[in-house]
N, C-alpha and C positions, 0 to 999 in steps of 0.2 A: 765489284771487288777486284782487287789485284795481287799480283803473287805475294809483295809486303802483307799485305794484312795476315801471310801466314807463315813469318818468318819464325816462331818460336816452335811450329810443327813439322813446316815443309822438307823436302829433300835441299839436297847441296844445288846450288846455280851452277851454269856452266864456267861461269869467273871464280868461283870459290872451292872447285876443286881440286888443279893443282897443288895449292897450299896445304889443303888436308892430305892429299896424297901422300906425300912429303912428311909428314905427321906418323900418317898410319906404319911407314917402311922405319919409321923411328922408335916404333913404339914396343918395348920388349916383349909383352904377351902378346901383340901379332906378331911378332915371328916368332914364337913360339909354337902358335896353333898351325902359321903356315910351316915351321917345320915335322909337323905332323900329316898334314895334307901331301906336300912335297920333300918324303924323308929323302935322306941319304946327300944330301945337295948343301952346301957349305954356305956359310950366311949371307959370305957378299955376294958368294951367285947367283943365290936366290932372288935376291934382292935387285941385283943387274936383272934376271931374268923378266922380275914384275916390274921394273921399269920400261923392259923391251914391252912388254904387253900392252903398259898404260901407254903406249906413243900413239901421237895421233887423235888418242879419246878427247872429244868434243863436247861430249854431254852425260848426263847419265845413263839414256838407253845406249851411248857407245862403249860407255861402261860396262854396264851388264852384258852386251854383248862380244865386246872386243876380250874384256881382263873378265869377268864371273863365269863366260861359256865355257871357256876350257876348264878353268875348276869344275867347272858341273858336270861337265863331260868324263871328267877324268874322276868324279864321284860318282858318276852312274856306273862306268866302269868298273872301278873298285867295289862298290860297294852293294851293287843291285845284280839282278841274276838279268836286267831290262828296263824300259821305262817305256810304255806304251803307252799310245794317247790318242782319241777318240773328240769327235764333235757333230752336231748336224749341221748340216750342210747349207740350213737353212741360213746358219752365222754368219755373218759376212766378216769376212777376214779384215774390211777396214772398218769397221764399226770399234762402238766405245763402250764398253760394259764394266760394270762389277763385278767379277765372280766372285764368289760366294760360297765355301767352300766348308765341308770338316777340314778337319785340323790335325795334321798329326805328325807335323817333327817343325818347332820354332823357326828353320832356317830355312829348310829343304823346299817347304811345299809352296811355297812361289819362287824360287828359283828353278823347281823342276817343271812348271809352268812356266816361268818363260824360254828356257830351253825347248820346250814342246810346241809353244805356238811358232817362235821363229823357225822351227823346222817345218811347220807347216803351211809356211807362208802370211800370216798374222802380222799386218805390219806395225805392231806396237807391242812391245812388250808389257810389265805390270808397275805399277805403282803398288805401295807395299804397305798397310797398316800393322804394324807392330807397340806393342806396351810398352812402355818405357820401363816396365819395372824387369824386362829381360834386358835394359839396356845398360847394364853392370858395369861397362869398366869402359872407359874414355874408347878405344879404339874401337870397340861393337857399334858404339852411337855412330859415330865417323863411318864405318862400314857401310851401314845400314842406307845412311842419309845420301852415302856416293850413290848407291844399289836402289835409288828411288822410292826410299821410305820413310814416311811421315808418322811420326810417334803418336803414339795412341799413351795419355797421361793416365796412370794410375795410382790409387791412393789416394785420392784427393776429399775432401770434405764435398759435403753436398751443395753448399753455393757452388765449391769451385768445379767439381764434378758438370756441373748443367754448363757452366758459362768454358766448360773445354769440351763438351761434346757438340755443344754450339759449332763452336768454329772446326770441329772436327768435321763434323757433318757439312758445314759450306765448303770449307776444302775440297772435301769428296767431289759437292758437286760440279764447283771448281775445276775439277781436275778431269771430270768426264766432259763438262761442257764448253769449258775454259781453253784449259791447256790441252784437251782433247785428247785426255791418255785412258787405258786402261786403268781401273783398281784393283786389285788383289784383296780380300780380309777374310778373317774366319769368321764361321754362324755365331761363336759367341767367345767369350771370355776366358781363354788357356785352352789347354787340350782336355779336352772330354776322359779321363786318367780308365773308364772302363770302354771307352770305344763306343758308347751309347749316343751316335751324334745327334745333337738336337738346336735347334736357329732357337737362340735367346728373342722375347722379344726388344729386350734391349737395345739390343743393335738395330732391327729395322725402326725403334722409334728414334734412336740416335739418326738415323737417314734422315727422316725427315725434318727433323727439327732445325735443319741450314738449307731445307729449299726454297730456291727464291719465291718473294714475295709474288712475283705473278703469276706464277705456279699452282701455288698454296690459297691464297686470298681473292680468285674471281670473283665476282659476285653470284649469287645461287649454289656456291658450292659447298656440298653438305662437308661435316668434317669426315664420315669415309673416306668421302671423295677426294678429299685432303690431301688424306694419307696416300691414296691411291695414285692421286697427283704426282705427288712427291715421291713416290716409290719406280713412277714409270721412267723418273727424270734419270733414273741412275742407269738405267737397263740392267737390270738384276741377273745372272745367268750362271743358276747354279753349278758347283763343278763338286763331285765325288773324287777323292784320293782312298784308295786300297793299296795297303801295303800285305805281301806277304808274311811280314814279318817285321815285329815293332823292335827294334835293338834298346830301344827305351821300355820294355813292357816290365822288365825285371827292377828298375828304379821307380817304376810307379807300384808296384808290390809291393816293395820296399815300403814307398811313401804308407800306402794304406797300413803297413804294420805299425809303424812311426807311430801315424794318429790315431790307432785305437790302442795303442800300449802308452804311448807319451804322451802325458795331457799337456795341451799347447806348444806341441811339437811345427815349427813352421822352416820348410825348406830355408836355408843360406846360401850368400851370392856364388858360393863353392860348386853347392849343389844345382844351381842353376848351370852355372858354367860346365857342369859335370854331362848334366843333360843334353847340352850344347852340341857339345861335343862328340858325348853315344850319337846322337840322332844323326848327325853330319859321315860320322866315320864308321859307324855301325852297319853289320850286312841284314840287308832290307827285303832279302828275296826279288820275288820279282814286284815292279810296280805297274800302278794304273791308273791315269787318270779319264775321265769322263766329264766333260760338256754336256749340258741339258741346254734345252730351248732357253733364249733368253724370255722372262716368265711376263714380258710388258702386254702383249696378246691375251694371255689367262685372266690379268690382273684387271683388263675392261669388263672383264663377267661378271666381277664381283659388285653385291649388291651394295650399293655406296650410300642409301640408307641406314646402313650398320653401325651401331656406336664405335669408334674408332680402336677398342679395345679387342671386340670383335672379329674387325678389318686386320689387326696386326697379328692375331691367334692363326686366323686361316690362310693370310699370307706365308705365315711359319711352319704349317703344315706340312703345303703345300711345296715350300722348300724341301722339308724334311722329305715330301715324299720323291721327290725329285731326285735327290741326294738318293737315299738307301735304297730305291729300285737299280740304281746305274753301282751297286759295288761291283767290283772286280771280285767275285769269293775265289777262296785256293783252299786245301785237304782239311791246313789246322782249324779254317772257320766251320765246316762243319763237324769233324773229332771234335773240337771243343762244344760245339754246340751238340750232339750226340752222350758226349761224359754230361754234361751237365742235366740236360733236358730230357735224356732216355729215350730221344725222338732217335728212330734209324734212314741216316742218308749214306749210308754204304754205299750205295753204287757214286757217290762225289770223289770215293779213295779208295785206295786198294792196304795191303796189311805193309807194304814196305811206306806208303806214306803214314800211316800209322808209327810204327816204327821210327822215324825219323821226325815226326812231331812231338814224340815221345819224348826224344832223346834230344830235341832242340827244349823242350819244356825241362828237363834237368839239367840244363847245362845252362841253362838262364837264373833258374832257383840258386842256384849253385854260386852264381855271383853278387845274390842280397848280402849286405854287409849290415845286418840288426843283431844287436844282445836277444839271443833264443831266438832264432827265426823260427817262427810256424810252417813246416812247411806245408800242411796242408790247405791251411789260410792262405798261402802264397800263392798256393798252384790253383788255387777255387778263383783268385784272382785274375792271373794270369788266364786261365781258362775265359773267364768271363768278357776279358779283351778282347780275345776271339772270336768267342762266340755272337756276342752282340750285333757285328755288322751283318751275320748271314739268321738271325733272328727281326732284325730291321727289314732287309732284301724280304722277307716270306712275308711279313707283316704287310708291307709296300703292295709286293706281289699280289693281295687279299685285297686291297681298299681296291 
């Protein structure tokens, strides 16, 4: 296959992105968001200024990194108390993987990876699986597609669903063994709204189903082994994201009021844009992310006589357990998990972080915008976002 067979998903070429460039510096609701990101600064300056950035860019990874780094940088700043980042050692900095990741801000959580490997030496930055049903208004698309990201279709009918996870899945592999890049995607389908992460098997059967034929089809090979095939082809390596603090945890409260009080209540492109934007500009506390073993070593263990339904449950575990042992906890995961569970981790905080989780939980309530807002329901909510990763970490911890 080659890069055309996957023009209707692929990222921007290096020929086709001055011309969107040029596009996006024209387009009113981008400069509106960048007069957000960069207040205070006059339209055409701004504007000269993102042209001084874009000079020179070549590709999309000089994208990301020449014109994305300093936004991210200047978002970490603003907006994080940190961003800390972790790997073994075992990873080779020019190796090609997937990571594989929870989920927890639309925009952030591969940009703030690839900010973290190129500090670390990591000579590739990510390719980016995102939904198209976030991709709301002509400039996000364009963004997205500069920033090395290939649309993930949603909505679709069930023929058309299989024959776009098709080519979704070749791309991928495409693009680890192809074009030799990193991929970015989350375990499953949106963000987990109570922090409960868990690897759909969806997605890992979406993996296989574009590995190439002589991968997949040797002869004597069981369908486990199939799967198993096809899963080593991506190098899998899960990553854990911890946030101290969800600036979006009050909008997904929100949501849950929504839907148990409005029947057939469904977010609008408002409210997506609305999320967007908390998540990007919202303060985060501190952050973390974590690398686990890339999982291709584990995955020769697995007994490949297994019905292939099997193979994909404990691949997904197994992720999962990968993922929820490596959280980053901070005070409110356990306060919240302590109010909830009546379990005592006192010694995790002290009464001033009590205090000030306290008072960061009212002051989040405080911004639901619902006819009667519950609060009690809100905050059983909100609680529950918290608590979940450091109820996954002991769970993890035990197996």
């Amino acid at each position: 296959m080659n890069i055309h067979d996957f023009d209707e998903i692929r990222p921007y070429s290096v020929e086709e992105m001055p011309v969107i460039f040029n596009e996006l510096l024209a387009d009113r609701q981008f400069n509106h968001i960048m007069k957000a990101i960069i207040p205070g600064v006059p339209g055409k300056l701004r504007n000269a200024m993102l042209r001084l950035m874009y000079r020179g860019i070549r590709s999309p990874q000089d994208f990301q990194l020449r014109f994305m780094k300093p936004i991210v940088r200047y978002i970490i700043w603003k907006c994080t108390a940190g961003l800390t980042f972790s790997y073994p050692r075992e990873l080779s900095k020019h190796g090609r993987y997937v990571f594989l990741s929870n989920h927890r801000d639309i925009v952030l959580d591969s940009a703030f990876l690839d900010v973290s490997l190129e500090k670390h030496g990591f000579d590739r930055t990510v390719e980016i699986g995102i939904g198209d049903n976030l991709l709301i208004y002509p400039w996000i698309k364009k963004l997205v597609r500069m920033n090395k990201a290939f649309t993930v279709r949603r909505g679709l009918t069930t023929h058309e669903m299989m024959r776009s996870s098709v080519l979704m899945s070749q791309y991928i592999h495409f693009a680890v063994n192809g074009k030799q890049e990193n991929v970015w995607i989350a375990q499953r389908e949106g963000r987990a709204k109570d922090s409960d992460d868990r690897t759909q098997d969806s997605v890992l059967k979406m993996f296989c189903l574009g590995a190439p034929e002589e991968i997949v089809k040797r002869p004597g090979l069981t369908p486990g082994g199939s799967v198993v095939e096809a899963l080593k082809d991506l190098y899998i390596t899960p990553l854990t994201i911890s946030y101290e603090y969800d600036p979006c945890d009050y909008l997904k409260a929100e949501e849950f009021q929504f839907k148990r009080d409005v029947p057939g209540w469904k977010k609008s492109k408002q409210d997506d844009l609305n999320n967007m934007k908390t998540g990007i500009l919202g303060k985060k506390g501190r952050v973390h992310y974590e690398l686990a073993p890339c999982i291709n070593a584990w995955l020769s263990t697995i007994d490949t006589d297994l019905p292939k339904k099997e193979v994909f449950r404990i691949v997904a575990e197994h992720i999962d357990h990968e993922i929820h042992s490596r959280y980053r906890l901070y005070p409110g995961n356990w306060i919240a998990m302590d109010e909830l569970d009546g379990t005592d981790n006192s010694d995790k905080y002290n009464g001033r972080d009590r205090q000030r989780f306290e008072e960061y939980l009212q002051q989040q309530i405080a911004k639901v915008r619902v006819p009667n807002p519950d609060n009690a329901f809100l905050r059983e909510r909100m609680l529950t976002m918290y608590a979940n990763p450091a109820r996954n970490f002991l769970a993890a911890a035990k197996a």
